[in-house]
KOLNU-393226 format. One record per residue: x, y, z of N, C-alpha, C in turn. Coordinates in steps of 0.1 Angstrom, whole numbers, plus 5000, padded with zeros to 4 digits. Layout:
% residues N
XYZXYZXYZ;...
***
This chain:
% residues 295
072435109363071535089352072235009341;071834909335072334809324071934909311;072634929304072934989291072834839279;071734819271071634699264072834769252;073434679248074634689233074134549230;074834559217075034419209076034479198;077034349192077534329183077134259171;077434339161077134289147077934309137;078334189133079034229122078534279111;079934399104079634489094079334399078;077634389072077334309062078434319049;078434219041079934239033078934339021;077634379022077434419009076934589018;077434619026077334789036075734759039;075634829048074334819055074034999063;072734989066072535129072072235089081;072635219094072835209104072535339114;072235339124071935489135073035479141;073835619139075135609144075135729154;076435729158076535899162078235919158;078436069152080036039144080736159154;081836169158082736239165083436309157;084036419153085136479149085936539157;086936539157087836599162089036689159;089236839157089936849153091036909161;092536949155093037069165093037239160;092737309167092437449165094137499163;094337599153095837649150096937519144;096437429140096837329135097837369120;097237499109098037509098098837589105;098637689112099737779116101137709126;100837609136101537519139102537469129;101637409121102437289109103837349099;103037539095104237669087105037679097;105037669108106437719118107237669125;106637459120107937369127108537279115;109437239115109937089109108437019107;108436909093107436869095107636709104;108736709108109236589117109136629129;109036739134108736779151107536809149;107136859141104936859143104436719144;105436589139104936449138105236399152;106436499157106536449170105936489182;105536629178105136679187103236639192;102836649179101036559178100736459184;101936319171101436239173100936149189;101836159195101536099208099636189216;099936299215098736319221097336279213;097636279202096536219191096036119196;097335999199096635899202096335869213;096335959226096335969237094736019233;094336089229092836149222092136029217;092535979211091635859205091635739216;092135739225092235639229090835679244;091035789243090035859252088435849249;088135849234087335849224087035669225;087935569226087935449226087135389242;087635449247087435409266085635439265;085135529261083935569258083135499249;083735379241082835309231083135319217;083835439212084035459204084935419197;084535359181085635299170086235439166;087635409159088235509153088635449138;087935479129088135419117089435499109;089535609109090735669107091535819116;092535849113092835919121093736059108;093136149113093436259100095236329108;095436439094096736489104097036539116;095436619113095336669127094136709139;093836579135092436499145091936389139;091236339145090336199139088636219140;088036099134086736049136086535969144;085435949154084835839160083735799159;083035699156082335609155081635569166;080135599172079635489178078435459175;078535329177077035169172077635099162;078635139162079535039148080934979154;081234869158080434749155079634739166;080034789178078834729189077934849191;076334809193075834939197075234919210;075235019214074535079222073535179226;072835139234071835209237071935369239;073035409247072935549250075035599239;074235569229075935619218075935749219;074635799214074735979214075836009226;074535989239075536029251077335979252;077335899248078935829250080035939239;079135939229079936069215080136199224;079036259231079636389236080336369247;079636299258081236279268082236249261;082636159252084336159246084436279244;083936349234084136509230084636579238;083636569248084036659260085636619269;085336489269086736429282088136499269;087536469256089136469250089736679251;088236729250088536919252089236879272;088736819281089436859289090636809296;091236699286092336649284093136719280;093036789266093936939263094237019274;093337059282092837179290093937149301;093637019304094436979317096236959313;096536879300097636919297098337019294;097537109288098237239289098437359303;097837319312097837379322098837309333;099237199331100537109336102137149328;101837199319103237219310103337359308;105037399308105737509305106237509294;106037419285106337439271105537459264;105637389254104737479236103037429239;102537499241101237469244100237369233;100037229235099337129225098137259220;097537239212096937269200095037239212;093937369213093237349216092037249206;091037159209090937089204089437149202;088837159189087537199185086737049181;085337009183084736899180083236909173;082636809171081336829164080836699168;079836699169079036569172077836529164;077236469153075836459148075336349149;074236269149073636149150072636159139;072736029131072035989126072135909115;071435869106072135699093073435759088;074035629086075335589077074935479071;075935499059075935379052077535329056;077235149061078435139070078934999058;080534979054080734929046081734859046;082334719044083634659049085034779042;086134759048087434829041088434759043;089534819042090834749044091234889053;090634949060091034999072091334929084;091934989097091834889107091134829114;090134939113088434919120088034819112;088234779102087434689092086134759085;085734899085085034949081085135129075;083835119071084035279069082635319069;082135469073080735539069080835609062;079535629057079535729045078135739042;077935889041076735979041076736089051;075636169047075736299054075736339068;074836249076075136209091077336239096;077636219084079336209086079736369086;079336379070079736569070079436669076;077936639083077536739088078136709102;078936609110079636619124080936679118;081436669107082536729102082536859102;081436889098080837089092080737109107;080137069116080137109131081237159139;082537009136083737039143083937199134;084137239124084837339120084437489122;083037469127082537569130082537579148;082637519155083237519169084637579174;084937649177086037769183087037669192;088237679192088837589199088437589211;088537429221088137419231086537439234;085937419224084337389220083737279219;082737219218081937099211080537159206;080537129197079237149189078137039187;076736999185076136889182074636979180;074136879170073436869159071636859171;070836909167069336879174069436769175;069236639174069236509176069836419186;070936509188072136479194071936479210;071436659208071136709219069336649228;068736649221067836559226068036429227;068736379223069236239232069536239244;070236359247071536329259071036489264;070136549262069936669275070036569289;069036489291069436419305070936399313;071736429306073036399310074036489308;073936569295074736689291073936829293;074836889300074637069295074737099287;074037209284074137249268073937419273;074237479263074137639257073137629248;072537779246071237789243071137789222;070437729220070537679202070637769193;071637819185072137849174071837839159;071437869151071337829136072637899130;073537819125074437879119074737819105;075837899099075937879082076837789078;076737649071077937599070078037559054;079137549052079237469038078137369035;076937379022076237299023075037279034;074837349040074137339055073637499061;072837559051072437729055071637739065;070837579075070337629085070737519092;071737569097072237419105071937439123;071037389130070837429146072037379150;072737439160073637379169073137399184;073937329190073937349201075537299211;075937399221077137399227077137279237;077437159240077837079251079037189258;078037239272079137289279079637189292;078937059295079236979304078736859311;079036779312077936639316077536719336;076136649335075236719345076036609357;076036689370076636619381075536499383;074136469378073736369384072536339375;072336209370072036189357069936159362;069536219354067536189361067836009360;066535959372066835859371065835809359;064935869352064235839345065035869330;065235779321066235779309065435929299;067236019295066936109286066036219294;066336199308065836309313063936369312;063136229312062036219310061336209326;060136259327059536229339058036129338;058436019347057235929341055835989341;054935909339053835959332052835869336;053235749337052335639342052335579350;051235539354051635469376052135379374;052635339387053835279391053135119397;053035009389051934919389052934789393;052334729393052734549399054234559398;054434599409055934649420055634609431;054634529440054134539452055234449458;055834339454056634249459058234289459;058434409454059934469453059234569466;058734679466058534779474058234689485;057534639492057834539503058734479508;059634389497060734389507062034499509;061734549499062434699500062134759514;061134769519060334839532060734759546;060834629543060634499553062234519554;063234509544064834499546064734679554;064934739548064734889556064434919572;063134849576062834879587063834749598;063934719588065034569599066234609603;066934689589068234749591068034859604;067234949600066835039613067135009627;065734879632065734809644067134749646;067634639639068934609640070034669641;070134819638071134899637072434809630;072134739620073634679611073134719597;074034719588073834749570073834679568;072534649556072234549542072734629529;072634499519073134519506072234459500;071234569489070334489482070534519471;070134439462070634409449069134369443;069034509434067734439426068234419407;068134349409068734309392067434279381;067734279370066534229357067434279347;066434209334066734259323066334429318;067134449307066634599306065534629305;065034759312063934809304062734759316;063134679326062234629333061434689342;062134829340061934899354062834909370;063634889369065034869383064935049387;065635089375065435279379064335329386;063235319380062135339384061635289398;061635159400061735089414062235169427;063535209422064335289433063835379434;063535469424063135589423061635629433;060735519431059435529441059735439453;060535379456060535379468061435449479;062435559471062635699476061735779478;060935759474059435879474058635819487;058335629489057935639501058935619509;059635679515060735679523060335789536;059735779549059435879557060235919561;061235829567062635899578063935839573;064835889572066635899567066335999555;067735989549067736049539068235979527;068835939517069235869505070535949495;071335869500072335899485072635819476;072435899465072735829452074335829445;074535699442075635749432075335659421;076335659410076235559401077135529390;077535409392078735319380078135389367;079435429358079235449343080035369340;079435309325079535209322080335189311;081135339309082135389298083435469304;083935539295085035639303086235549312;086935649319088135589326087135539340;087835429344086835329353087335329369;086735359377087435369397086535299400;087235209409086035119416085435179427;085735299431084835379441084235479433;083535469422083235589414081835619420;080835509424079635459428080035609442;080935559449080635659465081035809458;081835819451082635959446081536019439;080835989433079536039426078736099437;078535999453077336079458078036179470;079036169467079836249478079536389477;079736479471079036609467077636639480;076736499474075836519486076136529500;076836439502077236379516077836519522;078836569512079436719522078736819525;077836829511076636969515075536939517;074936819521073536809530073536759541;072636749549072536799563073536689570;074136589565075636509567076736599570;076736719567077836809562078436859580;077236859586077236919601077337079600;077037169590076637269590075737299591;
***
């Protein structure tokens, strides 16, 4: 699937913008900080910090600053994208299971579990003498702030908005109103995990309207199919366009007329840490437990 982004530069007089903001904090962070040198808590963080943001980065996301003991991330600023929400809670998520995985490799002082928040919606985005070259500001910011703090270490939190963006992709726990600074009816909801296989219809929608002047794709879709069959050799088809054109959809109904084989899906993401076999490793799951499996 092509994910449309564009870059824009930040106006010199701030501009507003649909963002989605990350927080990140670490959970036991003051009690840490009372019980070491403040030069071994610098040594002991900093490196995984930026191992964390860089995680947050791989996903699309800017890091306009980095606090003592977590950062913010940014996405749609400067480049946006189409599916940011989604890109905000997978970082969230990859950076809670980065902790999880490092502490479960090590016999030492166990890194600090990581609590997060996720909310979507305007900023006001403004030049700085930061690195980013920018900064946000407005409540879209505080309230992913108020989220992370109200999240239990090794949690992610996100805002209604959030979560309807990206049900198609994320699991979630069931919705919460809780109390926060400034915020007495704040919904949450828990990202407990990205879904093993994404609808092919975007945001987890089911179409609605027929499937029209496709006749010249589903034909030779059918025509390459039945050749491969007769011939017993493998084709590679390649249906490309611009976004939005319909390509998802295309595949998706001509799985539906499909009388005999069966079909596995996988699919390139277009963010995160990148394997050039990610496409087969995605539909492998199927391959072992359906009727491929030989059980």
């Amino acid at each position: 699937m092509d994910v449309p982004r564009s870059r824009a530069p930040v106006a010199e007089r701030g501009e507003r913008k649909l963002v989605s903001v990350l927080f990140a904090d670490l959970a036991g962070y003051t009690a840490l900080a009372a019980s070491m040198d403040a030069e071994e808590v610098y040594r002991f963080l900093r490196p995984q910090l930026h191992a964390l943001q860089r995680i947050a980065e791989t996903f699309g996301g800017t890091v306009p600053q980095i606090m003592g003991d977590g950062f913010m991330a940014v996405f749609g600023v400067p480049i946006v994208h189409e599916d940011d929400a989604e890109r905000a809670v997978r970082a969230a998520l990859a950076v809670r299971d980065h902790v999880r995985e490092l502490n479960a490799g090590s016999e030492g002082l166990p890194f600090p579990e990581v609590h997060a928040g996720v909310n979507s919606g305007e900023v006001m985005v403004a030049p700085s003498d930061e690195p980013a070259g920018f900064t946000v500001i407005g409540d879209t910011v505080n309230t992913a702030s108020r989220l992370a703090d109200l999240a239990p270490g090794g949690r992610v939190l996100v805002d209604e908005r959030t979560r309807a963006r990206t049900s198609g992709a994320i699991r979630y726990g069931p919705r919460y109103t809780r109390q926060a600074k400034g915020k007495p009816d704040l919904a949450t909801y828990e990202a407990v995990g990205v879904r093993s296989a994404r609808p092919a219809t975007r945001q987890g929608r089911t179409p609605t309207r027929a499937f029209v002047d496709r006749a010249d794709v589903m034909h030779r879709l059918r025509d390459e199919t039945l050749a491969t069959e007769r011939e017993a050799r493998s084709r590679v088809l390649v249906v490309t366009g611009e976004p939005g054109l319909g390509k998802s959809r295309a595949a998706a109904e001509f799985r539906k007329r499909l009388r005999r084989g069966s079909v596995l899906a996988g699919r390139c993401v277009p963010f995160g840490p990148q394997h050039p076999l990610h496409a087969m490793g995605s539909a492998s799951p199927a391959w072992t437990e359906g009727p491929w499996s030989g059980r």
